[in-house]
C-alpha positions in Angstrom: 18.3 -32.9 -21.2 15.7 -31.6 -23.7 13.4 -29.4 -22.0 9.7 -29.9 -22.9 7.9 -26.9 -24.7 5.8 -24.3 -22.6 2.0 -25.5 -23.8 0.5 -22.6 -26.0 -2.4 -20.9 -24.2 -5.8 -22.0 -25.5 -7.3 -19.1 -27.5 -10.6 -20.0 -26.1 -12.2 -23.2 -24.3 -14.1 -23.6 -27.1 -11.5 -24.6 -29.5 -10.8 -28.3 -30.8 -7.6 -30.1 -30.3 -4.9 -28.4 -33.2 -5.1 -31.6 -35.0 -9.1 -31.9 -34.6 -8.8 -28.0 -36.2 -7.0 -29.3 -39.3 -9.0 -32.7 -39.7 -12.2 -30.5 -39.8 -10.6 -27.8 -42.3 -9.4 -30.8 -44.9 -12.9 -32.3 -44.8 -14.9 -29.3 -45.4 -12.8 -27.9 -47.8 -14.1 -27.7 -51.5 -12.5 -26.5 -55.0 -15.8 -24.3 -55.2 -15.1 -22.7 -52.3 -11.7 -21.1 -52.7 -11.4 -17.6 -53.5 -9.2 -16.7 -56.9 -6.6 -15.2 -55.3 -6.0 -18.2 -53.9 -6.0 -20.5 -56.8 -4.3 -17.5 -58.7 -1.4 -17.7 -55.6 -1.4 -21.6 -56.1 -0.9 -21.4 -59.8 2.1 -18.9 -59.2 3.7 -21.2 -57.0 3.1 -24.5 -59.0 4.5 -22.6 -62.0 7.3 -21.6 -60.3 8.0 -25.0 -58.5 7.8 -26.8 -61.8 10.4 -24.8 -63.5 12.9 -24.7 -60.7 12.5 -28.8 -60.2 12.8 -28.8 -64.4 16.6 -26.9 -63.6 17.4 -29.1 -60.6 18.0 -31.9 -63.0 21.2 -30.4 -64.0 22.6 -31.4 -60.6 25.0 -34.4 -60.7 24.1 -35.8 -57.5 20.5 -36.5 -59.3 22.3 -39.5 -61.2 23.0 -40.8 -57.9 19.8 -40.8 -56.5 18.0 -42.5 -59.9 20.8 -45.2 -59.1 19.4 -45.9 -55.5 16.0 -45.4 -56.7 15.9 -48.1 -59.7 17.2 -50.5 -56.8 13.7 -50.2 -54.7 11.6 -51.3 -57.6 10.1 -50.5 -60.6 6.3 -49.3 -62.0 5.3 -47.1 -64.4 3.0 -45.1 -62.1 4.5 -42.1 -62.2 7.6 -39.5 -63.9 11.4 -38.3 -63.6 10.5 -34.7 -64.3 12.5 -33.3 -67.7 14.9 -37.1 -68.5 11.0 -39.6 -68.3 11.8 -42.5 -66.5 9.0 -44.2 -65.1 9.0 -45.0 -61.6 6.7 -46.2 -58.8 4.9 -42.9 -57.8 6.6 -43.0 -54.4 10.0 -43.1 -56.0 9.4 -40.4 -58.3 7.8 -38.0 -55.6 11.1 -38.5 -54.0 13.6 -37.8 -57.5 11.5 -34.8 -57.9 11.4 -33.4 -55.0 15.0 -33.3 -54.5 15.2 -31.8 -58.5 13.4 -28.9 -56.7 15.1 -28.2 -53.5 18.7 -28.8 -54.5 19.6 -25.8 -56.1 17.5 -23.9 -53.0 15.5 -22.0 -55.6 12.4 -22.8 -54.3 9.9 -20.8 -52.5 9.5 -20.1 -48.8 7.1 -19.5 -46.3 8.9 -17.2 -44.1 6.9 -17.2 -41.6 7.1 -21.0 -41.1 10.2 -21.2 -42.0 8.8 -23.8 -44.4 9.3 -24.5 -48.4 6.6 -25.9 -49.3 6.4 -26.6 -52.6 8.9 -29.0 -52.7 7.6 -31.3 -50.5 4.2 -30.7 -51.6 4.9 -30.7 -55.3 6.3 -33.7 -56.1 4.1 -35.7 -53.6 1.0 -34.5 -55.3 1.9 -35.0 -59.0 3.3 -38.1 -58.6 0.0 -39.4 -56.8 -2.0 -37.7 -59.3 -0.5 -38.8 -62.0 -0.5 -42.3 -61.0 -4.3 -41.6 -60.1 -5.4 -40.0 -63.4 -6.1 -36.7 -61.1 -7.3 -33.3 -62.6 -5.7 -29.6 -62.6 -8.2 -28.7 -60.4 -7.9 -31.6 -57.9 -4.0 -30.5 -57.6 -4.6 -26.9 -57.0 -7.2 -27.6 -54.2 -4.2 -30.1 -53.0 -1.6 -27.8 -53.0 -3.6 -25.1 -51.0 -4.8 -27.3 -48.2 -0.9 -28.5 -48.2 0.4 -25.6 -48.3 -2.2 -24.2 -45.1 -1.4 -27.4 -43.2 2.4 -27.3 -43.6 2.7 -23.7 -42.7 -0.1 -23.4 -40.2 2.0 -26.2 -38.2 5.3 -24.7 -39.0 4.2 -21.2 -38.0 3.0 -22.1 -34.5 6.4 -22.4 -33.5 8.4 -19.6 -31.5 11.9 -21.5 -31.2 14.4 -21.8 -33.4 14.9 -24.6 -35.9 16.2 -27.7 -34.7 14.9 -30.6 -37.0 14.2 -29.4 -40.6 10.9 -27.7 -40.9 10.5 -28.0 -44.8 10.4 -31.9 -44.6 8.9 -32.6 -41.4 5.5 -30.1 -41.4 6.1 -30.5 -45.7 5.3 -34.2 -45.1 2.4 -33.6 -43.1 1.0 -31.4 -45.3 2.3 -33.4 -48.9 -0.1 -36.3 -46.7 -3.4 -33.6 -46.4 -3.1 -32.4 -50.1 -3.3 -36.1 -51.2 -6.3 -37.2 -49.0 -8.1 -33.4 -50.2 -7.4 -34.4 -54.1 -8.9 -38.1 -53.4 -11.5 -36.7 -51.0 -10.2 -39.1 -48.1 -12.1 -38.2 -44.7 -12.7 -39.6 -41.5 -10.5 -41.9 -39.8 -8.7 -42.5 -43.3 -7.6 -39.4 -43.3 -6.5 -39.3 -39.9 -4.6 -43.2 -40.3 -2.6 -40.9 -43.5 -1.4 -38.2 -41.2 -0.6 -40.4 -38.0 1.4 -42.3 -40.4 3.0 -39.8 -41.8 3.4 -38.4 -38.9 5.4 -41.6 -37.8 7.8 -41.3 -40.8 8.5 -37.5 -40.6 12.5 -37.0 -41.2 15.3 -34.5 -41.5 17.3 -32.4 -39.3 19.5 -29.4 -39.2 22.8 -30.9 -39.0 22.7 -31.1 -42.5 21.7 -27.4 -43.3 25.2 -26.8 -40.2 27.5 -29.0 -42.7 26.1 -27.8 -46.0 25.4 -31.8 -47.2 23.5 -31.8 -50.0 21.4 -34.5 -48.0 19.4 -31.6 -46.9 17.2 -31.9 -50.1 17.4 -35.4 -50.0 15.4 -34.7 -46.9 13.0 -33.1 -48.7 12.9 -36.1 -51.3 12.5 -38.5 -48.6 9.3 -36.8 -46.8 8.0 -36.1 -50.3 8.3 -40.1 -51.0 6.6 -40.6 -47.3 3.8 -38.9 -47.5 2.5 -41.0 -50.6 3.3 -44.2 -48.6 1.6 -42.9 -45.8 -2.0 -42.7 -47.5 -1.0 -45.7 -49.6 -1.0 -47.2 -46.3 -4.3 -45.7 -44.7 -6.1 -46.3 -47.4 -4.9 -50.3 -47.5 -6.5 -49.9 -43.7 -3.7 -49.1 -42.4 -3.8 -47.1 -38.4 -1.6 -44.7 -37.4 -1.4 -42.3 -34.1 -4.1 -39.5 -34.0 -2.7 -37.0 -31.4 0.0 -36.4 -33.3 0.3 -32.1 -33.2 -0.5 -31.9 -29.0 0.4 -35.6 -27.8 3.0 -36.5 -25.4 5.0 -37.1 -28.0 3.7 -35.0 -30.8 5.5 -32.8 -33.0 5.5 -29.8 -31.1 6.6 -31.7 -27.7 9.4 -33.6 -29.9 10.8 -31.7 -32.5 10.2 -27.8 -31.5 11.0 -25.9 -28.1 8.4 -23.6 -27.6 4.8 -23.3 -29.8 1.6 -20.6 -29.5 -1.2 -21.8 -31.0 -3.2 -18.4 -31.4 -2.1 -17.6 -35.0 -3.2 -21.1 -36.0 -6.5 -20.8 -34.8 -7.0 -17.5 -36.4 -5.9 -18.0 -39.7 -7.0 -21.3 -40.3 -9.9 -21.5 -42.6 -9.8 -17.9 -42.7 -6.1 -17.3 -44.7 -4.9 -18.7 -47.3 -1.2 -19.4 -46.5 -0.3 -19.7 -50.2 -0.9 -16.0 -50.8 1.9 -15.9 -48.4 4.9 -17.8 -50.0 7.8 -15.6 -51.1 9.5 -16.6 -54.0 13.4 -16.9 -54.2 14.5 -14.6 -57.2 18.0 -16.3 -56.7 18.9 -20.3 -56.5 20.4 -19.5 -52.9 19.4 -20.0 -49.3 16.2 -17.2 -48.5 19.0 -16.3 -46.0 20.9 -14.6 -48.5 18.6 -12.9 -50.3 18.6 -10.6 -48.5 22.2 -9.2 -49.3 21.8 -10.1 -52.8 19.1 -7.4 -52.5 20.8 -4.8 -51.0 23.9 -5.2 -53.1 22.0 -4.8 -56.3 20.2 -1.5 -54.9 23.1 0.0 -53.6 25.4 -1.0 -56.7 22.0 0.9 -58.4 22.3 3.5 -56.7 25.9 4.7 -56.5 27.4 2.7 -59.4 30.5 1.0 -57.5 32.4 -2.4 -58.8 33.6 -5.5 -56.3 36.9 -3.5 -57.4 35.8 -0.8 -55.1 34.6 -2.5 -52.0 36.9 -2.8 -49.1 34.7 -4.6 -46.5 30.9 -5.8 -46.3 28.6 -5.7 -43.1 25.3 -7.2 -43.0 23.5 -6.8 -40.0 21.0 -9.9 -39.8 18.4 -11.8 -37.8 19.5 -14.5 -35.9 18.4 -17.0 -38.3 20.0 -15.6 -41.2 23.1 -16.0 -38.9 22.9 -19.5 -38.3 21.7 -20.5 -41.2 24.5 -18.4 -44.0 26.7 -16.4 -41.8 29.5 -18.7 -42.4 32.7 -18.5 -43.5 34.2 -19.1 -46.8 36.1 -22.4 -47.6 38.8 -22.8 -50.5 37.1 -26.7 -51.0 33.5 -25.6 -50.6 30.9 -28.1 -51.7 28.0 -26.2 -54.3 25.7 -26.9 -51.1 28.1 -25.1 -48.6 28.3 -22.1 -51.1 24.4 -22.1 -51.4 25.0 -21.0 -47.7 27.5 -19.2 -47.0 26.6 -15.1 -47.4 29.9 -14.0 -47.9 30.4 -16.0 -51.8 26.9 -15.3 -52.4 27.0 -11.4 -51.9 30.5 -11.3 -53.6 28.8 -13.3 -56.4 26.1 -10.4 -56.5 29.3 -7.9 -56.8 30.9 -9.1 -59.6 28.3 -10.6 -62.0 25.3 -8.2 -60.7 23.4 -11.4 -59.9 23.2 -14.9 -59.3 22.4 -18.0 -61.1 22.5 -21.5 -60.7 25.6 -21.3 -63.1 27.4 -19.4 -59.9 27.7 -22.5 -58.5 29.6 -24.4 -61.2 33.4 -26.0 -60.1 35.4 -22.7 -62.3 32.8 -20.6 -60.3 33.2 -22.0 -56.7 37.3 -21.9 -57.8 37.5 -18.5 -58.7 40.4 -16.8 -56.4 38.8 -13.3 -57.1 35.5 -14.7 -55.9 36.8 -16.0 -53.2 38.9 -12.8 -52.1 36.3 -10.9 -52.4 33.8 -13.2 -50.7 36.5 -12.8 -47.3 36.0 -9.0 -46.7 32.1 -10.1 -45.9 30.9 -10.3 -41.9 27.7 -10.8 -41.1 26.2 -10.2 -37.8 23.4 -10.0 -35.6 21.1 -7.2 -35.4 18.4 -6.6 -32.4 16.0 -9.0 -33.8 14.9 -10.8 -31.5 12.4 -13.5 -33.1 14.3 -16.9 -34.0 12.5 -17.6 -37.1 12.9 -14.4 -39.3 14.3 -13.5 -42.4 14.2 -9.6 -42.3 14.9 -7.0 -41.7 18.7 -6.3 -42.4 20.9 -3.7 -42.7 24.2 -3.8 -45.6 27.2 -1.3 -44.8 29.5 -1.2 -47.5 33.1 0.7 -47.2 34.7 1.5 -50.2 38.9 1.5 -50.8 37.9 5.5 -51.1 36.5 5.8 -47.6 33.1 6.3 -48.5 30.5 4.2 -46.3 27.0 3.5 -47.9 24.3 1.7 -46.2 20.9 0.5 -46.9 18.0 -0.9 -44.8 15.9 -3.9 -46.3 12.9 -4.5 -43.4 11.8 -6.9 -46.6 13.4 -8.9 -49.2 12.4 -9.0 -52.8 10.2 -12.4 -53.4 8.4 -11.4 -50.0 4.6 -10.4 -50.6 5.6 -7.2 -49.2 8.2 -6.9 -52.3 6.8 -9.8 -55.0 8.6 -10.1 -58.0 6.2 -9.3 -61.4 5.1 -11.2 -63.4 7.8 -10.7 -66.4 9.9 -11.6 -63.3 8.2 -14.9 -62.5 8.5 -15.9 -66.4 11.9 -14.9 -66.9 12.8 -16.8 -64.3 11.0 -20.2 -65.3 12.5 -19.7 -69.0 16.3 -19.3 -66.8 15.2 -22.4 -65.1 13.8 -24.6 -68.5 17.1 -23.2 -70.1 19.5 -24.8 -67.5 18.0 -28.4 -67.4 20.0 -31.3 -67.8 18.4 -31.5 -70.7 17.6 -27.5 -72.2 13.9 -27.3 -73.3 13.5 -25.3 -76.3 11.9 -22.0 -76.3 9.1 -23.6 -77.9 8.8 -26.2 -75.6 9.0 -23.8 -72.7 6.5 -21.6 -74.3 3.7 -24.6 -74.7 4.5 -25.5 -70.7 4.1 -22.3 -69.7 0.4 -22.2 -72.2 -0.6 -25.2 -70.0 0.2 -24.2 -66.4 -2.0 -20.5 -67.4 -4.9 -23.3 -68.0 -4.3 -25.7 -65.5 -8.0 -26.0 -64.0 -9.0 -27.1 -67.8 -6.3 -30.0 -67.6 -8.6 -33.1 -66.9 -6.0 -35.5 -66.2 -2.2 -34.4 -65.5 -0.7 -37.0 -67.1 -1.0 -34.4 -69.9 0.9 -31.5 -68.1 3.8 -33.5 -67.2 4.1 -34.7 -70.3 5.3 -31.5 -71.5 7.5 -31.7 -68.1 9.7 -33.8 -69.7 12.1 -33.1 -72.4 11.2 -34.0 -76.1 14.9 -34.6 -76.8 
């Protein structure tokens, strides 16, 4: 039986309802009253989430999806990002959201445990470009998402159960909607009741390594422009939908503590938080990516040398890519599993999206090399972190060499520059299903720099979408 969660204790008597909190905060908040380093941080992160969702079209399973898609109707409210097709806005939030979780190159919150961009990406620009919706209306959208998603997520002080980056993505995907149309009141409310209502997605897919867990993504994306659609048709939904009886954090979490939320809200932007993922794996694994690189930096071995690998991890870098290597592994398994990822890092002194091509996930000295990996627990004791951790490394000539990483490049602590950032959306425009040019990628990355100028976004994704 599913023990109910211990009730945070109220900062003060003074403070609203949680979900009274975040209704206030979306209503007051205005585009010309956000600091630049916050739009500065949003522009980062939409840059970023653009490019990796341009690469995740290279997936096969994408096909698939269209295929199911075309069968639930058709509209030309809204676009396929890089291949065009025109879709009902619902339908496309959904392709393109799974384009830019499924290679699980897309930024985190650590914190929350939350991605999201994804969620919050594709929900937006397909509502705002089936609304005619300016630059500045989705950067005000993406940072009220982005503090609703991960103000949520971050209240929580149990380990994952249901999948964070769709369910409290879908809540906030619903808030950056109703902030770009400037929906209030009990409109706004009705949108994140319903959404609430609709909110999807649990581990068991991260556990297998299905590649439904960015479908899950896609599918919260998709409902949270249905949710408004309905509100603003008049729609009601449930109100108490944070602290109710059955609210999300007596249903889907454990245990929550409210005091963060109350403290940060309206006062920190959550977007100047988000990590970005230098590498198209699991955050978990970053990690020892990281470590390998520095060491291999360092003291100039080869995978030739290494005898055994020991990372000493949190307890949710554990669970979520502390497991074995398979022979069969599916590209969404490997994405997770530490060992092929950090023997990955060995031989090629990175890793792409490319690593996880069929002659890649068949390679017998990849594999070989991805056995003499453990990872284990270290004495952290919160459920929801992603650092610190510790790599030992024994080489076939008995030398040991360890490093420490209490943060993990792409953290805010660590960020990656911004040659970095562009070198990776020019890897990511490069790798699309269909490769954009260098002059193609050049004019997208012109427009994002001048995104508050764009008056309408049909004209940014546009140049989302291949010329070929």
């Amino acid at each position: 039986m599913t023990q109910s969660p211990t009730p945070s204790p109220t900062p003060s008597a003074t403070q609203p309802p949680a979900i009274d909190a975040l209704i206030e905060y979306i209503e007051r908040s205005e585009y010309s009253s956000l600091p630049q380093s916050a739009i500065d941080a949003a522009k980062i992160f939409i840059f970023d989430s653009i490019g990796v969702g341009i690469s995740g079209s290279r997936v096969e399973r994408v096909n698939e999806v269209k295929a199911a898609a075309n069968l639930w109707g058709q509209g030309k409210q809204a676009q396929v990002w890089v291949t065009g097709e025109w879709l009902p806005a619902s339908s496309a939030a959904l392709l393109n959201g799974f384009q830019i979780h499924n290679q699980e190159w897309d930024c985190v919150h650590e914190g929350a445990v939350v991605h999201p961009m994804a969620t919050i990406l594709s929900a937006l620009t397909a509502y705002g470009q089936r609304e005619g919706l300016s630059g500045k209306d989705l950067i005000h959208g993406v940072i009220v998402a982005v503090d609703v998603a991960t103000l949520i997520g971050g209240a929580v002080t149990s380990g994952l159960k249901f999948f964070r980056p769709s369910v409290c993505g879908c809540l906030g995907s619903t808030a950056g909607i109703c902030t770009m149309l400037g929906i209030k009141g009990i409109e706004l409310k009705n949108a994140l009741g319903i959404a609430y209502s609709q909110i999807s997605g649990t581990m068991q897919s991260h556990v297998e390594g299905s590649p439904m867990l960015a479908m899950q993504i896609g599918f919260n994306s998709q409902n949270a422009v249905m949710a408004v659609d309905m509100a603003r048709a008049g729609f009601s939904g449930p109100h108490d939908i944070l602290e109710g009886p059955f609210g999300y954090y007596r249903l889907f979490e454990d245990d929550y503590d409210l005091q963060g939320f109350y403290q940060k809200l309206a006062h920190q932007y959550q977007i100047e938080e988000v990590s970005h993922k230098p590498f198209p794996t699991g955050r978990a694994g970053h990690g020892t990516v990281d470590a390998l690189q520095s060491l291999q930096a360092e003291h100039g071995f080869s995978a030739a040398d290494i005898e055994s690998v020991v990372v000493h991890a949190t307890p949710l870098i554990n669970r979520l890519v502390g497991r074995p290597v398979k022979p069969d592994m599916d590209v969404s398994y490997a994405k997770l599993c530490n060992g092929y990822i950090g023997a990955t890092a060995l031989l090629t002194g990175n890793v792409t999206v490319e690593d996880f091509d069929d002659k890649c996930l068949l390679d017998k000295q990849r594999l070989s090399l991805a056995k003499k990996f453990t990872t284990r627990v270290n004495d952290c004791t919160d459920p929801n972190a992603l650092a610190p951790i510790s790599v030992e490394v024994t080489l076939t000539d008995g030398r040991q060499l360890a490093i420490d990483m209490p943060a993990i490049l792409g953290n805010p602590a660590r960020p990656m520059s911004k040659a970095m950032q562009i070198d990776k959306f020019r890897a990511a425009c490069a790798s699309a299903s269909v490769a954009f040019s260098v002059e193609h990628t050049d004019k997208l990355i012109n427009s994002i720099d001048a995104l508050e100028q764009i008056q309408n976004i049909n004209t940014l994704i546009k140049q989302m979408v291949s010329p070929i």
